[in-house]
N, C-alpha and C positions, 0 to 999 in steps of 0.2 A: 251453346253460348255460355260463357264460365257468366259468375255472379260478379254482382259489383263491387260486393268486399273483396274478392280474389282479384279483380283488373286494380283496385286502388293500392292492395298488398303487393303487386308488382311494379306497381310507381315509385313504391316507398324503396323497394329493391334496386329498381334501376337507378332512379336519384342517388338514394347511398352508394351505387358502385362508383357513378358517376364522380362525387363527391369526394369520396376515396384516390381515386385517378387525380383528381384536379390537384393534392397535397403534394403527391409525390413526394421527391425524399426530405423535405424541409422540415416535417415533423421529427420529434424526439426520439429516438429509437435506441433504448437502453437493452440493446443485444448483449450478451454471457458469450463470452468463448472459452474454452479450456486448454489448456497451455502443452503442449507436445512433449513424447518423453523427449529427456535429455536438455529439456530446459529448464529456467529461470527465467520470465521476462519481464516478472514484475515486483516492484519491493516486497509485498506482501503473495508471491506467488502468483494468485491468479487474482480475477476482476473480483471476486466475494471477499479478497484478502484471509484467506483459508490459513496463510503461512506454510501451508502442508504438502512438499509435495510425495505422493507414493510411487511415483517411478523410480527414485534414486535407489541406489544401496548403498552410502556411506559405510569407513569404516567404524567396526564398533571394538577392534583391538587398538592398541595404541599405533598413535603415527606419525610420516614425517613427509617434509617437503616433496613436491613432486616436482615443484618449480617454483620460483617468485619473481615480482617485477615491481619496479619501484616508478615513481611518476613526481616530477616535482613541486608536485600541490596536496591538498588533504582531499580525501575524499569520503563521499559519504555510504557507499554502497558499490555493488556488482550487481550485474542480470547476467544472465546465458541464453542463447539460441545462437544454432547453425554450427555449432565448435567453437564459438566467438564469446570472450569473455569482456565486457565494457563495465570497466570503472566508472564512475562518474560523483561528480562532486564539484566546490569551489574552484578547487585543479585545472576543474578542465573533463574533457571527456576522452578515455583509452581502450581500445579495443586490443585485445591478445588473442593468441591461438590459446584454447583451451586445451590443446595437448602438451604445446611445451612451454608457453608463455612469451612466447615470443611477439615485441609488440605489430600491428599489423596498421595502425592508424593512429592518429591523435587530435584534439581540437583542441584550440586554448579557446574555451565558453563555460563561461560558471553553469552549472546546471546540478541545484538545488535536488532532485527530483527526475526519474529519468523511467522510460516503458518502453518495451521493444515489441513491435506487432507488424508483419509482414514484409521482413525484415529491413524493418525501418527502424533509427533508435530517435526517439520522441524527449526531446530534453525542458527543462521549465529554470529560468534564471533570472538575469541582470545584464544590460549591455551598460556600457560609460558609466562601470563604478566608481572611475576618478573624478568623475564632477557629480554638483550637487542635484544633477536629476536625472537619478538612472530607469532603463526602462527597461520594461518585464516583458519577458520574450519566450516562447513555444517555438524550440529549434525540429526538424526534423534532417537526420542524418543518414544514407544508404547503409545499412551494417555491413556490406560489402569493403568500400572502401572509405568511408566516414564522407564522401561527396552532399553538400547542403541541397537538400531534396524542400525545403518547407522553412519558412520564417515567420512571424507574425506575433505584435505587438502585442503584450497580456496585460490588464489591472490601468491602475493610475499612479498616480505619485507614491514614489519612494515603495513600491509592492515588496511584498516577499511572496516571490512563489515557491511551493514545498512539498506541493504533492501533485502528481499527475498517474490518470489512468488513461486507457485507451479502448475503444471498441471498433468494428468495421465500418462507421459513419460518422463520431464522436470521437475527441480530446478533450477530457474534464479536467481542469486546471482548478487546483486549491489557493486564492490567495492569502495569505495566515492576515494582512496586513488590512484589506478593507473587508476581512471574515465573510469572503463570497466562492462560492464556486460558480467557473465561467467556460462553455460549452463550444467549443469552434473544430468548425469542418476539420476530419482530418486529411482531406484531400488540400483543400485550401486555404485554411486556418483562419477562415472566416468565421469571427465571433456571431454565434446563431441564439446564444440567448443568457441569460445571468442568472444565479439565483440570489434573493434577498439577503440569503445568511449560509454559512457553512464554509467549515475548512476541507474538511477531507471526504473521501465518496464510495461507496461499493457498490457492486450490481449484482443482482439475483432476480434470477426471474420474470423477468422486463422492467425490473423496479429499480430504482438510483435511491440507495440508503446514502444520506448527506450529514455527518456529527459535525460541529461547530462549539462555540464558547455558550456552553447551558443551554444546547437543545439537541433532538437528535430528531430527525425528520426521514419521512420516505416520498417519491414520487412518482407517478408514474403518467406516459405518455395518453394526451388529450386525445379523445376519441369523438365521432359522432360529429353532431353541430360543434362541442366546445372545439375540434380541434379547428373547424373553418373558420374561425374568430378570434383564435387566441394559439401560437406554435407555442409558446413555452408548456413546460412540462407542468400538470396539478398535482399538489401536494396534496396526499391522502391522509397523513395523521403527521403531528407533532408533537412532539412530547417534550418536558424541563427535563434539566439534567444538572446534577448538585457539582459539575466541572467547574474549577472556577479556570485556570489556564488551559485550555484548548481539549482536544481531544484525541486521542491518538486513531487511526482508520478503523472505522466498524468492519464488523467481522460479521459474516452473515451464512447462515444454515438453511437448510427446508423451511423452518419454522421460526427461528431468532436472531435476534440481533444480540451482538456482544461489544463492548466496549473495553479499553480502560480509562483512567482517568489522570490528569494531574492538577494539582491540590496546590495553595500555599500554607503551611499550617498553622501561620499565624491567622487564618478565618479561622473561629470556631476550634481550630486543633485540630480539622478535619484531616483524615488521614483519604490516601486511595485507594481502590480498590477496580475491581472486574464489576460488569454488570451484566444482564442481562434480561432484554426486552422481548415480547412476544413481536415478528415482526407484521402480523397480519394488523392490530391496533396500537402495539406500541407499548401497552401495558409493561410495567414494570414487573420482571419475576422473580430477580434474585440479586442480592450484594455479597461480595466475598469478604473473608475477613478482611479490612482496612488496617494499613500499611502503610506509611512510608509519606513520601514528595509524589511518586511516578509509579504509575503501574500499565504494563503493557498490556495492548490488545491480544488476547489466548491465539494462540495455535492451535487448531481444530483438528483431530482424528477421532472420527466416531462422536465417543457420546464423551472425550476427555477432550478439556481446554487448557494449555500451556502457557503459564503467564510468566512474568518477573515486576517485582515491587523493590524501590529502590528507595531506604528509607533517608532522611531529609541530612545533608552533610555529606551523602554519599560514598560512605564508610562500610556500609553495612546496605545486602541486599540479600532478596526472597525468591527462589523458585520453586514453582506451586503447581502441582495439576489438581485440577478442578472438577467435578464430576459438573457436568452438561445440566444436570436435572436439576437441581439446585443450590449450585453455587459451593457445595460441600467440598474438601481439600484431603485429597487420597495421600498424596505425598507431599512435604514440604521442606526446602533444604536452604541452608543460610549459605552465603559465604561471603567472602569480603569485597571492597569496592564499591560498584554499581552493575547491575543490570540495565541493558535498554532493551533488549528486543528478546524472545523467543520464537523458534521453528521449528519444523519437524522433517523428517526427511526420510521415507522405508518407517524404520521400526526405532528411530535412533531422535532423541530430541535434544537440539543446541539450545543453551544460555548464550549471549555475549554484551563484551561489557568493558570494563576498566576499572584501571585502579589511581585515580587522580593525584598521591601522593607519590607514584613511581612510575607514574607516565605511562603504564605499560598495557597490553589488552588481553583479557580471557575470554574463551570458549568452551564452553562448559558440556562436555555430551556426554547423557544419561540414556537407557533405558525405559521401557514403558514404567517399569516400576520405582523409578529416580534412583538406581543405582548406577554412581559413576562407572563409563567406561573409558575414556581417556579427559586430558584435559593439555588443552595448548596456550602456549604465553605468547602474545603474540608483541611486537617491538611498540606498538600505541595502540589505543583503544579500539575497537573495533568498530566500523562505521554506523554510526545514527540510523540511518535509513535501510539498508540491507547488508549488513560487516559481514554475515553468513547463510551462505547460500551452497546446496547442497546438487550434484546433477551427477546421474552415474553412477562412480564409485571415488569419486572428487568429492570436498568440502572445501571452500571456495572463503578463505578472511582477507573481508578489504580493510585496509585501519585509516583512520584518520592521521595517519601521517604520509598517507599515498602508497601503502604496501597494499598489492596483490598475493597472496598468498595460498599456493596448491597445494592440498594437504592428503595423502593416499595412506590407505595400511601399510605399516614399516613392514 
């Protein structure tokens, strides 16, 4: 006959399975997926926002056109999956063949914001921008043939949606405008839960990293009794953050969290910079040298982080690798215009950007060791949210004037 501590130890067992069973999938479940070769399907790469991808092989001789396609809207970025290259932006949403660019689909829907996961493309906007109360919408579209698979209203009055990720259960919607991030089925797009504060979001690990305007926070899914009492996800640590306008998407490793930042520099003078947080507590471990209005979230390979600092007038901008360990600047190279985004692709890392007095856009690709090897002008700035994206042996510039752009070894 077993003891009575072992028959009461097995109640506690049965209960908790019990217990577990009863949640089902309603609970938080901040799953990690890793994105296939031969894709793009998210602004920042994958769900940690790594920027990185190593499957490509980009040229690293000089290049030219492989195709291009023009859209009659601006856009803010490109993904890839399936051979399928989707614009997306104010414009509207375009899908091409990735071989010859030929277009295959189109949507007139603003979409700010855009993620592609099981070959669905997941877009974040604005319906009825001609009257004065537009509403904020999480589209989803077949990548097949752009068919409306998912609708569902996002935010409150006058939203700006600007960032979305995606996982196999979850759609994390950033709204910039009431500074929330907002969690709905991605089967249904049923809003499952809010959180207080945050613009934009990573995942590592089963944990959801959330930056916003001066904080940076993690969370992870409720367990035990808390989850039968409470689905939203518990915040494990929060931390200040000297951001005064917003924060560009954390960037998240084994062990840290990374940031950039943007600044107005009449506070204090404060310039921006890169950071870097431990992300088991949050702990602060390093600032890079401060720069500029704008500094982007690094590009991750190994133990080096790829940024750009764009300083204030937008005249004059910084790209910088950063050694991982403490925030120390291996290479650092100026050049004109602005910077907004850095990435990396194989062995080959892009700048892109503009140049606001000639309307026109750069792309800038170095070396591990920041020695140029080619550079392209492209007809306007290269898009905000992903202008270059890298898959194969293609280099992928969307511009802000609605140019798709194929780019191969000449």
């Amino acid at each position: 006959m077993p003891a009575r501590r072992s028959v009461l130890a097995a109640g506690v067992t049965i209960a908790g399975s019990a217990l577990a069973g009863c949640l089902g999938t309603d609970q938080p479940k901040f799953e990690t997926w890793t994105p296939d070769s031969g894709t793009w399907p998210l602004p920042r790469y994958d769900v940690a926002n790594t920027g990185s991808n190593p499957h490509a092989t980009p040229p690293r001789e000089a290049v030219e056109e492989a195709w291009s396609a023009s859209t009659n809207g601006d856009l803010a970025g490109s993904l890839v999956a399936d051979g399928t290259v989707v614009g997306y932006g104010n414009g509207g949403v375009h899908a091409f063949d990735l071989t010859d660019g030929d277009e295959r689909w189109a949507v007139d829907s603003e979409a700010r914001a855009a993620a592609i996961f099981d070959r669905t493309v997941y877009t974040v906007g604005r319906d009825d921008l001609e009257t004065d109360d537009p509403t904020g919408k999480l589209r989803g579209f077949a990548l097949a043939d752009g068919e409306e698979v998912l609708e569902a209203t996002v935010g409150g009055d006058y939203p700006r949606l600007d960032s979305v990720s995606v996982t196999e259960s979850l759609v994390l919607v950033g709204d910039r405008k009431d500074r929330t991030v907002v969690a709905l089925d991605r089967e249904s797009g049923e809003t499952l839960w809010e959180l207080e504060s945050g613009l934009t979001s990573a995942l590592a690990d089963d944990r959801l990293y959330v930056s916003g305007r001066g904080e940076l926070s993690t969370y992870e899914p409720r367990s035990g009794r808390d989850a039968w009492f409470d689905e939203d996800p518990e915040s494990e640590w929060d931390v200040e953050t000297i951001t005064y306008d917003g924060t560009p998407a954390p960037a998240v490793t084994d062990y840290n969290v990374y940031t950039g930042d943007r600044s107005v520099l009449t506070v204090d003078d404060r310039r921006s910079a890169v950071h870097a947080y431990d992300s088991r507590d949050g702990q602060k471990l390093w600032t890079s040298e401060p720069r500029g209005q704008r500094a982007s979230t690094p590009a991750i390979v190994d133990d080096i982080g790829y940024a750009v600092q764009t300083e204030s007038g937008r005249e004059q901008a910084h790209f910088v690798a950063l050694d991982l360990a403490d925030g120390g600047e291996r290479w650092h190279l100026e050049t004109e215009g602005y910077l907004s985004t850095a990435v990396t692709a194989g062995n080959v890392v892009f700048a892109s950007g503009g140049d606001d007095e000639a309307g026109t856009g750069t792309v800038l690709a170095v070396d591990e060791d920041g020695e140029e090897l080619w550079r392209f002008d492209a007809p306007s700035p290269a898009g905000w949210s992903s202008g270059v994206v890298a898959v194969g042996d293609l280099v992928l510039v969307t511009t802000e004037g609605g140019d798709v752009i194929a780019l191969e070894e000449a």
